[in-house]
CHARMM-style PDB file with segment names, atoms N, HN, CA, C and O in Angstrom:
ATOM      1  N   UNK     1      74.544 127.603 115.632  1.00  0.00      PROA
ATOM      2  CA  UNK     1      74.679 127.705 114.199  1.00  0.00      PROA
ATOM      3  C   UNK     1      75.132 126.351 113.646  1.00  0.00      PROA
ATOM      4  O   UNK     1      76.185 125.849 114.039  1.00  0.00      PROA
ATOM      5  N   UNK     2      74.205 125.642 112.571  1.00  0.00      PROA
ATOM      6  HN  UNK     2      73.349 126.050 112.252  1.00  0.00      PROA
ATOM      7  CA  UNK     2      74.865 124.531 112.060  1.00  0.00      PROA
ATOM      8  C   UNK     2      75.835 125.063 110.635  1.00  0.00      PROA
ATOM      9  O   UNK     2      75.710 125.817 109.671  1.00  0.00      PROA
ATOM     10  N   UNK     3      76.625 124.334 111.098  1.00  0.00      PROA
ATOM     11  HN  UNK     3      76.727 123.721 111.882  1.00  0.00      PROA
ATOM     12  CA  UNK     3      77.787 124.501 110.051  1.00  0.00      PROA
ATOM     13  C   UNK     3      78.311 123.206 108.935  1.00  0.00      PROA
ATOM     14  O   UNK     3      79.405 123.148 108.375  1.00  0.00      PROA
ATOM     15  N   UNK     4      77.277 122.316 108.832  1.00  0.00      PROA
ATOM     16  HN  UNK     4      76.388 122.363 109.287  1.00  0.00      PROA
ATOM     17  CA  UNK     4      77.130 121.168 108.133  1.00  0.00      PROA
ATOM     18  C   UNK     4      76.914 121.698 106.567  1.00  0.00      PROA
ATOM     19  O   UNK     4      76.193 122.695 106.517  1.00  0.00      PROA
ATOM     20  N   UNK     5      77.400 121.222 105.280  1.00  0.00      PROA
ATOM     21  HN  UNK     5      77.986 120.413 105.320  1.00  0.00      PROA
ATOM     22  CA  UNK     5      76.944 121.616 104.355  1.00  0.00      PROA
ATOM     23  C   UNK     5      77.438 122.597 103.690  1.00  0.00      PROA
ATOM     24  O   UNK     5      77.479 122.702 102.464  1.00  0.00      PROA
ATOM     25  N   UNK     6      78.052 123.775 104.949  1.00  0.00      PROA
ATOM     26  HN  UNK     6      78.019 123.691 105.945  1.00  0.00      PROA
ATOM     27  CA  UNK     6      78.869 124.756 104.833  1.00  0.00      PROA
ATOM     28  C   UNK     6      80.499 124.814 104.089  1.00  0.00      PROA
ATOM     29  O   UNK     6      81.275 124.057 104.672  1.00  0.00      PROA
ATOM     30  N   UNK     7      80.980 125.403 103.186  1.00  0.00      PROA
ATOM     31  HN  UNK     7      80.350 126.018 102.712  1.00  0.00      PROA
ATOM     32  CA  UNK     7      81.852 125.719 102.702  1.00  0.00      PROA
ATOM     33  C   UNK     7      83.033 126.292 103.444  1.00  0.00      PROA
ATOM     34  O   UNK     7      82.956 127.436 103.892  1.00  0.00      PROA
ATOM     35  N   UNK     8      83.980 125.660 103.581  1.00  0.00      PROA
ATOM     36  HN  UNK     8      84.043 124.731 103.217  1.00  0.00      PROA
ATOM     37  CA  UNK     8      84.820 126.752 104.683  1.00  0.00      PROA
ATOM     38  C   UNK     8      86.677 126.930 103.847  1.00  0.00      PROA
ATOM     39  O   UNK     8      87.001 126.239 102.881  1.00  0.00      PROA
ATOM     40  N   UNK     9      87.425 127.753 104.362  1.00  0.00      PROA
ATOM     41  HN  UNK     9      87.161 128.314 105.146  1.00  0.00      PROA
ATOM     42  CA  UNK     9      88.922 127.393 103.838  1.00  0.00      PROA
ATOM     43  C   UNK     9      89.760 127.698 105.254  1.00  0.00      PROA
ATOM     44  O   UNK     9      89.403 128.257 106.291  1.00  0.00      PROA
ATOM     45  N   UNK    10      90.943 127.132 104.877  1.00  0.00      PROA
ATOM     46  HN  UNK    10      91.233 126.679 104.034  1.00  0.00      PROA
ATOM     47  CA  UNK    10      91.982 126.884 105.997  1.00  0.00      PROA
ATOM     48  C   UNK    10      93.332 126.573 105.595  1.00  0.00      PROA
ATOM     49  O   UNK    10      93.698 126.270 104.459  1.00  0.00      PROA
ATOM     50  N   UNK    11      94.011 126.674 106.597  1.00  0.00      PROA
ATOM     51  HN  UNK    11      93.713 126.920 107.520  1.00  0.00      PROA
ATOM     52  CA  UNK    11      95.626 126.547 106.044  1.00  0.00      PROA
ATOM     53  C   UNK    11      95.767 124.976 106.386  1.00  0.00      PROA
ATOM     54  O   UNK    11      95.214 124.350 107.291  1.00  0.00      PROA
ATOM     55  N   UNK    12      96.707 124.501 105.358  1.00  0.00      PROA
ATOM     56  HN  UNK    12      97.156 125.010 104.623  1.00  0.00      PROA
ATOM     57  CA  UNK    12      96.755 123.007 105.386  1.00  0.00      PROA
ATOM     58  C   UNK    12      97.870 122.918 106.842  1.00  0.00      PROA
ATOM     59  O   UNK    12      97.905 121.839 107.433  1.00  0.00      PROA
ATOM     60  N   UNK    13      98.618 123.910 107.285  1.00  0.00      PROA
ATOM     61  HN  UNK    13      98.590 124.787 106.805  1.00  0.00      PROA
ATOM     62  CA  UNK    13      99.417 123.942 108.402  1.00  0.00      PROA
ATOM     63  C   UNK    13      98.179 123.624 109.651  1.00  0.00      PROA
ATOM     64  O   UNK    13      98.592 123.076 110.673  1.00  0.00      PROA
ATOM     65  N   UNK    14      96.799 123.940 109.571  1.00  0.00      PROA
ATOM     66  HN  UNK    14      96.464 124.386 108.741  1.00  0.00      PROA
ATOM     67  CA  UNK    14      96.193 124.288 111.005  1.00  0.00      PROA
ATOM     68  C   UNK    14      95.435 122.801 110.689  1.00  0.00      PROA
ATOM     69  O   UNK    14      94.574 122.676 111.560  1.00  0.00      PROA
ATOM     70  N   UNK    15      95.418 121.494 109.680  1.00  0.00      PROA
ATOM     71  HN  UNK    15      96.118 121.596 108.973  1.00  0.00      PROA
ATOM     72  CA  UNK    15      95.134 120.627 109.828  1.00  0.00      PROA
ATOM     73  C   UNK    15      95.293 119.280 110.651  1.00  0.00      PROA
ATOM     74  O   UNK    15      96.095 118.471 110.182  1.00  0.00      PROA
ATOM     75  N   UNK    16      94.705 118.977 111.685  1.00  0.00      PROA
ATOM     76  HN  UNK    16      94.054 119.634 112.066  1.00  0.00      PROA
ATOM     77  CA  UNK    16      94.951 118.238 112.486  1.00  0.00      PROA
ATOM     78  C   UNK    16      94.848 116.669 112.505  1.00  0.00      PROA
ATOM     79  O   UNK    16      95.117 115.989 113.495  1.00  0.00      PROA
ATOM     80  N   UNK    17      94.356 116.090 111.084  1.00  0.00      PROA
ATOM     81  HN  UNK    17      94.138 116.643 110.279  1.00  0.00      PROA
ATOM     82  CA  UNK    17      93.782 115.051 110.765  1.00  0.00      PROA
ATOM     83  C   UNK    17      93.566 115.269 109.725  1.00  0.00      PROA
ATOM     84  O   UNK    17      93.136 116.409 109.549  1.00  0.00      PROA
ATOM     85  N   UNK    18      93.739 114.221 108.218  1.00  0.00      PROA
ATOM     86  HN  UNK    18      94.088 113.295 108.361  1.00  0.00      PROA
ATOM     87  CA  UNK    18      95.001 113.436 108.618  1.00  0.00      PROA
ATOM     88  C   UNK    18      96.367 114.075 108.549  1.00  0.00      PROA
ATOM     89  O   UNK    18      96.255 115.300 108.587  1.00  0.00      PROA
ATOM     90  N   UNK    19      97.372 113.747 108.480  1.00  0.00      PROA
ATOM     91  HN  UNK    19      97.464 112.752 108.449  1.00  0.00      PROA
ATOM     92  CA  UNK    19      98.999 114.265 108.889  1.00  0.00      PROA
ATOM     93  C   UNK    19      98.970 115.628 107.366  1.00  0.00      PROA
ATOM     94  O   UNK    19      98.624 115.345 106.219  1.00  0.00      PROA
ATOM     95  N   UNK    20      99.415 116.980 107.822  1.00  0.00      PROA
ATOM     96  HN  UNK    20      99.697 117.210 108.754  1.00  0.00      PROA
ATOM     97  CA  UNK    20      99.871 117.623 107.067  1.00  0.00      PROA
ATOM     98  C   UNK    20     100.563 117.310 105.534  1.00  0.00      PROA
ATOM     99  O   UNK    20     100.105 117.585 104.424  1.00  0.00      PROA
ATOM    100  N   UNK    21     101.707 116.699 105.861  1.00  0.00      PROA
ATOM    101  HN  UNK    21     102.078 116.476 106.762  1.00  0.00      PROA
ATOM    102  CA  UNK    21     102.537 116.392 104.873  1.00  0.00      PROA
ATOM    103  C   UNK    21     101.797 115.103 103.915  1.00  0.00      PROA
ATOM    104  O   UNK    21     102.205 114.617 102.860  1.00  0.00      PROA
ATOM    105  N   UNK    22     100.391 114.718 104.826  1.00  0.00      PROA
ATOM    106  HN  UNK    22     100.059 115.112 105.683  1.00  0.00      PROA
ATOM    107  CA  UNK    22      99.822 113.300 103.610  1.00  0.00      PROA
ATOM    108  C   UNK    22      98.608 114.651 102.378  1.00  0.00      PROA
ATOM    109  O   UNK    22      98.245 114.626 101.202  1.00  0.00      PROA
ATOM    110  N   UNK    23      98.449 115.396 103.285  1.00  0.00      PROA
ATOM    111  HN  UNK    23      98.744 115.416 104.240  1.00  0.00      PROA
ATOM    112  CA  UNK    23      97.284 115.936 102.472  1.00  0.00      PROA
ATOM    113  C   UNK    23      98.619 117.048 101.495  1.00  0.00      PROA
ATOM    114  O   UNK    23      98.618 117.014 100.265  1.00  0.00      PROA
ATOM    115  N   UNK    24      99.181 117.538 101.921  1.00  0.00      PROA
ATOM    116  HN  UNK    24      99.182 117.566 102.921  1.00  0.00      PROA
ATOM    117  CA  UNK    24     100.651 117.719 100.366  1.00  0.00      PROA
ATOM    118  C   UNK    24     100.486 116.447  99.286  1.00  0.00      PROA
ATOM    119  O   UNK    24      99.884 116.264  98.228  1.00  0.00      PROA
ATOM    120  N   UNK    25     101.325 115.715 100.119  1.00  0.00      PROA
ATOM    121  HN  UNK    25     101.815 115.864 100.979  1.00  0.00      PROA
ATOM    122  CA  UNK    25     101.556 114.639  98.806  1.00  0.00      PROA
ATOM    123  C   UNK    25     100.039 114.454  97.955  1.00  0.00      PROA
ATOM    124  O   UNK    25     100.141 114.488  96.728  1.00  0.00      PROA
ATOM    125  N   UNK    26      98.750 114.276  98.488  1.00  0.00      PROA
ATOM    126  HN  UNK    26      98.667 114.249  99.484  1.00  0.00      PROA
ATOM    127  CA  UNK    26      97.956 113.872  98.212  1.00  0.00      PROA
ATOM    128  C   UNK    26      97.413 115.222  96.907  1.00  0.00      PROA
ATOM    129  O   UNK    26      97.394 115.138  95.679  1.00  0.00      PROA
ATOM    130  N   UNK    27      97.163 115.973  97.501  1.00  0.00      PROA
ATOM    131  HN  UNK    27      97.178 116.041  98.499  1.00  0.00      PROA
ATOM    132  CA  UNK    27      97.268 117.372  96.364  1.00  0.00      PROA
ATOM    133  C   UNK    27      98.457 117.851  95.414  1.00  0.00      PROA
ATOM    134  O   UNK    27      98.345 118.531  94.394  1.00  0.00      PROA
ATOM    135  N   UNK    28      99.493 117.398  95.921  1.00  0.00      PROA
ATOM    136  HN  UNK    28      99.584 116.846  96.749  1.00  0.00      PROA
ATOM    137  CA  UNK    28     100.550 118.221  95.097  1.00  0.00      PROA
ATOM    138  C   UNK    28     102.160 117.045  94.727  1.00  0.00      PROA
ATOM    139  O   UNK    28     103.275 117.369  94.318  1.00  0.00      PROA
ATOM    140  N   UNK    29     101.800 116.169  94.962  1.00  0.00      PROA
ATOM    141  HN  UNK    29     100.895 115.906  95.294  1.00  0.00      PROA
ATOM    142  CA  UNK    29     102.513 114.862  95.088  1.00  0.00      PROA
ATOM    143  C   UNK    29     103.315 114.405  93.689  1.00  0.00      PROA
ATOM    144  O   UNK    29     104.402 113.871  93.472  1.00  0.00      PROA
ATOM    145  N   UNK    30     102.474 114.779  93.048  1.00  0.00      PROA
ATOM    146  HN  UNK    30     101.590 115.213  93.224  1.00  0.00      PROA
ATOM    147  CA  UNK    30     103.007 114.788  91.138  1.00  0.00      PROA
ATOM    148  C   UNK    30     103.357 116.139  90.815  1.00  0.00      PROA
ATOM    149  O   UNK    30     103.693 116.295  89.641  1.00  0.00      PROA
ATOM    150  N   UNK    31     103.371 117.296  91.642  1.00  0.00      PROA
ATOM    151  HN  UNK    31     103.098 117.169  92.596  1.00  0.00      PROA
ATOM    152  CA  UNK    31     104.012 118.320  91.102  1.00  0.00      PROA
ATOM    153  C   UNK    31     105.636 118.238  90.640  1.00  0.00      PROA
ATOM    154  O   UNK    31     106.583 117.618  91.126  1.00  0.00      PROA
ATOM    155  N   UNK    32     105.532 119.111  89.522  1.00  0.00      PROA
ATOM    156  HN  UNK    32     104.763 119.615  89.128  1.00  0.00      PROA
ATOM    157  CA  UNK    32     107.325 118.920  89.053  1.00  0.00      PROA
ATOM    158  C   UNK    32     107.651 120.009  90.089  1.00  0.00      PROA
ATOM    159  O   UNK    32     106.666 120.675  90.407  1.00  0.00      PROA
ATOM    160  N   UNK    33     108.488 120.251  90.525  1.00  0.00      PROA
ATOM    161  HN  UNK    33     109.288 119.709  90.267  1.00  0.00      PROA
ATOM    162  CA  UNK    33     109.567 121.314  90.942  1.00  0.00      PROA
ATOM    163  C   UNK    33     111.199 121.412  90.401  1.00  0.00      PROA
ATOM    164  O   UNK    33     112.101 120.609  90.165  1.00  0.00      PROA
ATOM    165  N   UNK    34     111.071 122.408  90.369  1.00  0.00      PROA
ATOM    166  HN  UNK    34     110.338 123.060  90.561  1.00  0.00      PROA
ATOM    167  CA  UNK    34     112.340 123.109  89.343  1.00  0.00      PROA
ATOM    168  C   UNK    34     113.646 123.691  90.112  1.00  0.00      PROA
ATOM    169  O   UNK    34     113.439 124.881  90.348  1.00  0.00      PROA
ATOM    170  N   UNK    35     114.748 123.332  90.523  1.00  0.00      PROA
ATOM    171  HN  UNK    35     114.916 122.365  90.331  1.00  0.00      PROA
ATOM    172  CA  UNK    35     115.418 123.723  91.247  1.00  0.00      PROA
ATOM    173  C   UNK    35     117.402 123.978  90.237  1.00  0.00      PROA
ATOM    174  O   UNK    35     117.670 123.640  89.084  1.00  0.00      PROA
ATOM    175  N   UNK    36     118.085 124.468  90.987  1.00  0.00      PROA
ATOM    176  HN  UNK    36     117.867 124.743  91.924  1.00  0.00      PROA
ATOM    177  CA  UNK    36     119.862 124.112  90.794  1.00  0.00      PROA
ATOM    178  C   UNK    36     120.387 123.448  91.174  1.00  0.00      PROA
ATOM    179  O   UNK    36     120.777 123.743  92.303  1.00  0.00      PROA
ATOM    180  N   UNK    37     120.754 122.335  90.746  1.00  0.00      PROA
ATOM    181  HN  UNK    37     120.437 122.096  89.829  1.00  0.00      PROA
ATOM    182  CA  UNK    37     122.172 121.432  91.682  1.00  0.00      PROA
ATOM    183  C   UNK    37     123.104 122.015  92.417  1.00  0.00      PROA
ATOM    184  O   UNK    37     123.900 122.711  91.786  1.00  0.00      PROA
ATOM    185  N   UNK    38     123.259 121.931  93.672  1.00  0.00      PROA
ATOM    186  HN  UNK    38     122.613 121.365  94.184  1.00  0.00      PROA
ATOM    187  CA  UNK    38     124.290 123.015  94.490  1.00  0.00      PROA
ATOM    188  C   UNK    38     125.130 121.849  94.360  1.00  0.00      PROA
ATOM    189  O   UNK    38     126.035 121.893  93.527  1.00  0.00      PROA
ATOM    190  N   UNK    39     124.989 120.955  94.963  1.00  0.00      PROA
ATOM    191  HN  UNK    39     124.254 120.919  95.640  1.00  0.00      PROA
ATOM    192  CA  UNK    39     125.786 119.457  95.364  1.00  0.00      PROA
ATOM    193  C   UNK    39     125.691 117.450  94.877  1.00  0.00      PROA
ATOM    194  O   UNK    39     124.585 116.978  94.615  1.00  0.00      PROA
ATOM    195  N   UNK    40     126.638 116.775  94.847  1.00  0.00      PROA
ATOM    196  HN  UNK    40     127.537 117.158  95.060  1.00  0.00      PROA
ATOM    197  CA  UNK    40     125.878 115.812  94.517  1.00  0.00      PROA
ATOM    198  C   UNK    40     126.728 114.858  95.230  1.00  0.00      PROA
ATOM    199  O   UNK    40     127.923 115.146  95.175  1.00  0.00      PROA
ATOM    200  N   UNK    41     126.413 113.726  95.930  1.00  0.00      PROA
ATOM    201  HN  UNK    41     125.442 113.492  95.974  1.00  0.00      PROA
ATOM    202  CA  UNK    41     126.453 112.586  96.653  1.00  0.00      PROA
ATOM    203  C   UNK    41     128.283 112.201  95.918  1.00  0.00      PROA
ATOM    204  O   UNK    41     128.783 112.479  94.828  1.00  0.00      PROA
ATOM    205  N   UNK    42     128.820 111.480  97.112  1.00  0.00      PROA
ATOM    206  HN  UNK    42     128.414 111.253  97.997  1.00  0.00      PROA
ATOM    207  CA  UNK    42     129.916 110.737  96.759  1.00  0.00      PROA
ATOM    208  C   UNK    42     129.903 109.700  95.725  1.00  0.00      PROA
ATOM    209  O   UNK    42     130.955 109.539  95.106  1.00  0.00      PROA
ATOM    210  N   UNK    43     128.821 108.915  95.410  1.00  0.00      PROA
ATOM    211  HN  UNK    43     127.967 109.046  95.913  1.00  0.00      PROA
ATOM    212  CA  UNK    43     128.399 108.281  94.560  1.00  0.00      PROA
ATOM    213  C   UNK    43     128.781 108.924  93.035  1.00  0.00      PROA
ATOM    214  O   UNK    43     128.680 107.974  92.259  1.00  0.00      PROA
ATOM    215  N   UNK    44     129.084 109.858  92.457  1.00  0.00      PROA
ATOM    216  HN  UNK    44     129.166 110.629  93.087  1.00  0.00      PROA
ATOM    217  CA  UNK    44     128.710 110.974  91.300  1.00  0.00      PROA
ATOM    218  C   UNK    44     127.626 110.784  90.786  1.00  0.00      PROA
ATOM    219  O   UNK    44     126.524 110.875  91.328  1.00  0.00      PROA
ATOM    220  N   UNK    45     127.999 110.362  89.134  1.00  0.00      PROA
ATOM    221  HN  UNK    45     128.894 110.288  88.693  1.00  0.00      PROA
ATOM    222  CA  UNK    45     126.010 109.824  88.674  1.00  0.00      PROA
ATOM    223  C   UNK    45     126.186 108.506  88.478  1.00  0.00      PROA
ATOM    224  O   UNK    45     126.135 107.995  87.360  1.00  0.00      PROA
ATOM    225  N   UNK    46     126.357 108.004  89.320  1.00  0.00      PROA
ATOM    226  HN  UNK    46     126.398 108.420  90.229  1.00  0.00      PROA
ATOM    227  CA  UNK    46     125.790 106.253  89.793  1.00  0.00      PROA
ATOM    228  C   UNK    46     124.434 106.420  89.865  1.00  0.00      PROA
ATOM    229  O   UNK    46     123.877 107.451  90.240  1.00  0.00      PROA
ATOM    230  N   UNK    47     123.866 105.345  89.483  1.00  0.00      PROA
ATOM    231  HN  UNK    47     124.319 104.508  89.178  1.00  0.00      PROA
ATOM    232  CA  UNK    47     122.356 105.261  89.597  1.00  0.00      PROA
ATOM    233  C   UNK    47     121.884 105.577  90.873  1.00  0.00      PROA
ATOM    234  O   UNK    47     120.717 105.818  91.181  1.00  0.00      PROA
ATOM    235  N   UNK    48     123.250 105.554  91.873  1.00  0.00      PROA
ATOM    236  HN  UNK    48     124.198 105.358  91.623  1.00  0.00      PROA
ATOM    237  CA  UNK    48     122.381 105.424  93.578  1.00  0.00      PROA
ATOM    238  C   UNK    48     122.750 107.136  94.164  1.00  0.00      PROA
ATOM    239  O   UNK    48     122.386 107.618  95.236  1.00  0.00      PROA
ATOM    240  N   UNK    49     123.448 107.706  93.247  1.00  0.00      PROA
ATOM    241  HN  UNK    49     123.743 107.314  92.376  1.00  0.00      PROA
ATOM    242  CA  UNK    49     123.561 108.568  93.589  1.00  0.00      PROA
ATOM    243  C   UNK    49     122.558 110.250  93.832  1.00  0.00      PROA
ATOM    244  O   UNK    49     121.575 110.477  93.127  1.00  0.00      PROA
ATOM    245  N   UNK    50     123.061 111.296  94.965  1.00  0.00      PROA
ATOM    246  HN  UNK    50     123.860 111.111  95.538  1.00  0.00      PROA
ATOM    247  CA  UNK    50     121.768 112.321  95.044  1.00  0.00      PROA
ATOM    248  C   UNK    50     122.391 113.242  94.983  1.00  0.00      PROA
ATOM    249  O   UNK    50     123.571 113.485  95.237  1.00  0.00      PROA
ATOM    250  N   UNK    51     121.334 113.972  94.521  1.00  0.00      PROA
ATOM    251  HN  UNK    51     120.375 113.775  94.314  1.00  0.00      PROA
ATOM    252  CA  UNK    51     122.147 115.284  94.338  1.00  0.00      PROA
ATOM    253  C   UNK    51     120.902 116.219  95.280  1.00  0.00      PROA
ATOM    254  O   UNK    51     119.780 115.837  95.614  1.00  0.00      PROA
ATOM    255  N   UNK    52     121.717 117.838  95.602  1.00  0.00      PROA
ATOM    256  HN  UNK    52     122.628 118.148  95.331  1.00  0.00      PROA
ATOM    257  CA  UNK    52     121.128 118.348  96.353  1.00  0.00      PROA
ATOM    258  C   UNK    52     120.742 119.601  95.457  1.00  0.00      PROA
ATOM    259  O   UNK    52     121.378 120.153  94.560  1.00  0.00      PROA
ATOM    260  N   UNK    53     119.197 119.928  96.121  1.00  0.00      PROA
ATOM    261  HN  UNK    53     118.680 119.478  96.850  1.00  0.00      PROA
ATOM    262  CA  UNK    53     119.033 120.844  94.724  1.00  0.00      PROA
ATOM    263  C   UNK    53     118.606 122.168  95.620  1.00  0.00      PROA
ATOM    264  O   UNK    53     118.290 122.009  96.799  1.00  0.00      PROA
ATOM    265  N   UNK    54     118.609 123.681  94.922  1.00  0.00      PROA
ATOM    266  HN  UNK    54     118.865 123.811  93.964  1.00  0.00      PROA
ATOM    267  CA  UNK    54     118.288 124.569  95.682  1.00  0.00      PROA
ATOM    268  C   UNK    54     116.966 124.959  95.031  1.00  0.00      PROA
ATOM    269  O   UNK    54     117.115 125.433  93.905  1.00  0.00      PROA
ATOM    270  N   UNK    55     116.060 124.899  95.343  1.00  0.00      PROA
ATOM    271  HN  UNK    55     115.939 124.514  96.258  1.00  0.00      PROA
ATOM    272  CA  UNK    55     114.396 125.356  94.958  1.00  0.00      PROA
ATOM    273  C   UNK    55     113.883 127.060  95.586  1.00  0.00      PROA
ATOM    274  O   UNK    55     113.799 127.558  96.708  1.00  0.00      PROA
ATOM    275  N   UNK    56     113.682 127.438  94.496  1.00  0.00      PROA
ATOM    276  HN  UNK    56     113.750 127.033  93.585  1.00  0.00      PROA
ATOM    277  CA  UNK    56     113.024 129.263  94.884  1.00  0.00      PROA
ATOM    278  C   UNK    56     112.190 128.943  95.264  1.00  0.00      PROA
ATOM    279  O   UNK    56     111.733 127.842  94.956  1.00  0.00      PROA
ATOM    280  N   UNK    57     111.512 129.884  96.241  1.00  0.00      PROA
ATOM    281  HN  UNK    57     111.883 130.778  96.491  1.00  0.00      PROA
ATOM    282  CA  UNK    57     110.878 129.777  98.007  1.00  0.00      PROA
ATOM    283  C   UNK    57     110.824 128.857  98.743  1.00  0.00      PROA
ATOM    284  O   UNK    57     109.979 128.866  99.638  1.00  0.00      PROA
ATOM    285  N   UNK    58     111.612 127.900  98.610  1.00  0.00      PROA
ATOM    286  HN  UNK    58     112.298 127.893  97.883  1.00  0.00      PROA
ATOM    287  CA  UNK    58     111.607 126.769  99.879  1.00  0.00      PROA
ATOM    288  C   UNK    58     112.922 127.000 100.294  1.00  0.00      PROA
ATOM    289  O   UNK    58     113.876 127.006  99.517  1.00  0.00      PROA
ATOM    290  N   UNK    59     113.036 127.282 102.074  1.00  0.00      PROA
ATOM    291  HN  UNK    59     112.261 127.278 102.706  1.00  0.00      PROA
ATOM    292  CA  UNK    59     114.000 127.273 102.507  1.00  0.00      PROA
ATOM    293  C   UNK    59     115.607 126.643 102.777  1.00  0.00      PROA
ATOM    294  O   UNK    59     116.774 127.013 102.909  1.00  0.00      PROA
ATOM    295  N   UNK    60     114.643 125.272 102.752  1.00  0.00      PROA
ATOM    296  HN  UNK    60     113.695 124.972 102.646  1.00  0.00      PROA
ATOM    297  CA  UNK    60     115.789 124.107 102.821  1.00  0.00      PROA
ATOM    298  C   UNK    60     116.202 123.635 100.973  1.00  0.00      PROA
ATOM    299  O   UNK    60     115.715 123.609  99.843  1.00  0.00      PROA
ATOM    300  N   UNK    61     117.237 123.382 101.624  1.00  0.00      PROA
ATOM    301  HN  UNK    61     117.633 123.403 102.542  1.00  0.00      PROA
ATOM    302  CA  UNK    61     118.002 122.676 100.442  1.00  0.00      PROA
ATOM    303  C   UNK    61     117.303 120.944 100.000  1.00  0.00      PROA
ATOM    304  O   UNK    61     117.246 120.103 100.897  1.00  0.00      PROA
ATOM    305  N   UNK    62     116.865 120.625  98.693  1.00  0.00      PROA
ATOM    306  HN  UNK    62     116.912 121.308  97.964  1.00  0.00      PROA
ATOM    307  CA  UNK    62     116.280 118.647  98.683  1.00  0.00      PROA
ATOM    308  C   UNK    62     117.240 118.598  98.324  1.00  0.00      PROA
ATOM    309  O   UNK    62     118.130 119.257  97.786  1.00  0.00      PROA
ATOM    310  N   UNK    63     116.836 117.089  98.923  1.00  0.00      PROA
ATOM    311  HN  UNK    63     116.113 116.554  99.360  1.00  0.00      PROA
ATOM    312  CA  UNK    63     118.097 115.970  98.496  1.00  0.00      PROA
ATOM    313  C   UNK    63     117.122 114.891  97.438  1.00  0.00      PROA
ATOM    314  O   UNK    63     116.098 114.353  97.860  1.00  0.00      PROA
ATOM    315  N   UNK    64     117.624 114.701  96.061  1.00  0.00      PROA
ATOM    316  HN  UNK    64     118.456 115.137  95.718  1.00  0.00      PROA
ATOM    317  CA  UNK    64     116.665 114.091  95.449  1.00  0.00      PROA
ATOM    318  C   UNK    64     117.418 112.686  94.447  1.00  0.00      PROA
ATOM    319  O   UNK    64     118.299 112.871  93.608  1.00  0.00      PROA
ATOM    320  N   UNK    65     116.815 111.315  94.793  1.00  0.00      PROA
ATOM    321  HN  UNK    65     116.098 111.165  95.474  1.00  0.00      PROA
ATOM    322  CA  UNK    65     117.858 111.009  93.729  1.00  0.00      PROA
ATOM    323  C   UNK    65     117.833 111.160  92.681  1.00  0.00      PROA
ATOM    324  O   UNK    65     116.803 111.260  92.013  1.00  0.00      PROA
ATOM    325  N   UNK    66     119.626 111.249  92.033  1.00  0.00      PROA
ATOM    326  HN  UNK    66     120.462 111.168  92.576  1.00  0.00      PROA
ATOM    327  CA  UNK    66     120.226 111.545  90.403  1.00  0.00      PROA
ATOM    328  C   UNK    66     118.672 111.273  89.297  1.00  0.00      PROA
ATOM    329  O   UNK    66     117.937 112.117  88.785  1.00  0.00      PROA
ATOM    330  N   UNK    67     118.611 109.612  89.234  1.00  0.00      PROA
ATOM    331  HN  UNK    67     119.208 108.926  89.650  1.00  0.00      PROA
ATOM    332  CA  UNK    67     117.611 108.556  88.488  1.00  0.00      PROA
ATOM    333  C   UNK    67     116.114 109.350  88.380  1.00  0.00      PROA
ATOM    334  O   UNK    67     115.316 109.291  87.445  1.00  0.00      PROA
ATOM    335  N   UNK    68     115.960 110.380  90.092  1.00  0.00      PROA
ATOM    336  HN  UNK    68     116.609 110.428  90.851  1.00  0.00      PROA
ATOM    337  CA  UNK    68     114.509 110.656  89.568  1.00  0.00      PROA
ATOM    338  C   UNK    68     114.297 112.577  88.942  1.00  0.00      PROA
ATOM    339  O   UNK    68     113.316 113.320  88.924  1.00  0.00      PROA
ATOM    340  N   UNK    69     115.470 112.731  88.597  1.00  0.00      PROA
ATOM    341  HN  UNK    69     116.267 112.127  88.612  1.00  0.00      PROA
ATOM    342  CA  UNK    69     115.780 114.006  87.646  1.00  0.00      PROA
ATOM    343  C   UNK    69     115.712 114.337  86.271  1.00  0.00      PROA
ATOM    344  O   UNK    69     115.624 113.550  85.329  1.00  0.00      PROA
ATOM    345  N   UNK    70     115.740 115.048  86.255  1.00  0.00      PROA
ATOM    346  HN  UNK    70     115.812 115.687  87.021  1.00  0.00      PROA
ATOM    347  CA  UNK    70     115.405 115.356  84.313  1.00  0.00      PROA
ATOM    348  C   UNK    70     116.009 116.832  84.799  1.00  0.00      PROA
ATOM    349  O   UNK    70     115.710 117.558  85.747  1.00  0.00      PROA
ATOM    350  N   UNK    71     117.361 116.998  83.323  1.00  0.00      PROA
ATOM    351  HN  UNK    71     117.603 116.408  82.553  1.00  0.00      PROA
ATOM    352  CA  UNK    71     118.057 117.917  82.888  1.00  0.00      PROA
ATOM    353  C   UNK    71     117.269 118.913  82.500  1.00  0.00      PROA
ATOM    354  O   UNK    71     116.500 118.383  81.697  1.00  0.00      PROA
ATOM    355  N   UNK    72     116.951 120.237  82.604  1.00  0.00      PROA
ATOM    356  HN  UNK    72     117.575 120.667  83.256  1.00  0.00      PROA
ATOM    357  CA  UNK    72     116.338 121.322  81.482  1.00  0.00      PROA
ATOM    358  C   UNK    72     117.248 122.643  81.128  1.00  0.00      PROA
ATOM    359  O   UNK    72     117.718 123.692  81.566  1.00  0.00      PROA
ATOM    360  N   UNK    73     117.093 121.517  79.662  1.00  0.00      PROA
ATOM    361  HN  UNK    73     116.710 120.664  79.307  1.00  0.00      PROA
ATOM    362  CA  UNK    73     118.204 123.049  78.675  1.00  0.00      PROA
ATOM    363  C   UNK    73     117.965 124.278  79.294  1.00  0.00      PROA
ATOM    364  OT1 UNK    73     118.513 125.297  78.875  1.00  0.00      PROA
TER     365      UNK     73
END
């Protein structure tokens, strides 16, 4: 069976080439995500400072810096 030409779908997890996390950024790389500040860096809001944010359905906690945040009323 040639399968050239053919249309197919797949989980970006079962991609073997190129790296998982490039074909994210590459699709979804400018997405905003919306999270809570749980924590924020010894720094406070120094420009160098991060804060840690908690995001609904992602397991882990980001660490993102202060500078690349935006407040929402």
């Amino acid at each position: 069976m040639d399968v050239r030409d053919q249309r197919v779908q797949f989980k970006i997890c079962d991609v073997y080439h190129p790296d998982p996390t490039q074909v994210l950024l590459d699709l979804h790389g400018n997405d905003l995500l919306v999270g809570k500040v749980v924590d924020l860096s010894d720094s406070d809001m120094q420009k160098e400072a991060f804060v840690v944010v908690e995001v609904e359905g992602i397991a882990e906690l980001m660490i993102v810096p202060i500078e690349c945040t935006l407040c929402i009323p």
